[in-house]
N, C-alpha and C positions, 0 to 999 in steps of 0.2 A: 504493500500500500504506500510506502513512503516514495516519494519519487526524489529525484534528483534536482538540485534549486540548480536551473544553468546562470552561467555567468550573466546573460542578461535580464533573466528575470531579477535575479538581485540585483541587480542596476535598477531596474524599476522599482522595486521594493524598498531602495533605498531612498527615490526620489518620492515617492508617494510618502516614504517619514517626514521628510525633509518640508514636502510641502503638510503634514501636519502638524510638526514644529512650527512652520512660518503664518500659517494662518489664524485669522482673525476669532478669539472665544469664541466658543459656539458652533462656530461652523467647520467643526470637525466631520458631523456625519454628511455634509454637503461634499467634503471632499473622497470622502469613503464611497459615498455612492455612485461617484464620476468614476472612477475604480475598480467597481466592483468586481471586476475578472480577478484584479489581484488579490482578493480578500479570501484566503488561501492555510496550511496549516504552515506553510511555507513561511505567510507573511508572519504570522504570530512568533514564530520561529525566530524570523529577523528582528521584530522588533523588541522579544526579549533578548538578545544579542547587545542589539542596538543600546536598550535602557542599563545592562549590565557595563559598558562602556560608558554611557554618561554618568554611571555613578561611580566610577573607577574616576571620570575627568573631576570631582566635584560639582557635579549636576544633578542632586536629586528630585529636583521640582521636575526637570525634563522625563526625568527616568519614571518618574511616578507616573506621572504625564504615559507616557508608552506602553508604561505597564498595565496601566485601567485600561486603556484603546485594547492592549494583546488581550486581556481578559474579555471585552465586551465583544469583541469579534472571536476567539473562542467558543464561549455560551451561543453566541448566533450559530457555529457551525459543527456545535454540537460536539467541540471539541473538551468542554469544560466539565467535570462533573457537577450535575444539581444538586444545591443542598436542599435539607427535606422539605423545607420551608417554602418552595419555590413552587407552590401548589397549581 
């Protein structure tokens, strides 16, 4: 099941962080939805990568930032387990 990330999908996976770093509060799921091909186990993949580097750079807001996005697209793709409560 796991495939292989090729060199350019990660180039895209990098730029789609990149542009959700740069964008305006809010309009993260606006930029997710232009996207959506990417939204991937791949990407989550990357972007806990990505947030493990910015907390190494002393960037934890960023990293936090990344990590809620990996978790929230997760749960979408059914990658996350539900806790019980999630009725």
């Amino acid at each position: 099941m796991t495939e292989a990330i090729t060199e350019s999908r990660q180039t895209q996976y990098l730029e789609l962080i990149q542009q959700l770093l740069a964008c305006p509060n809010g309009q993260e799921p606006e930029v997710l939805d232009a996207q959506a091909d990417l939204l991937d186990a791949g990407f989550v993949q990357t972007l806990v990568q990505v947030s493990t580097m910015m907390a190494h750079e002393n960037n934890p807001d960023g990293a936090k930032f990344l990590i809620h996005i990996a978790r929230e697209i997760a749960k979408q793709l059914g990658l996350y387990p539900q806790t019980s409560n999630d009725g």
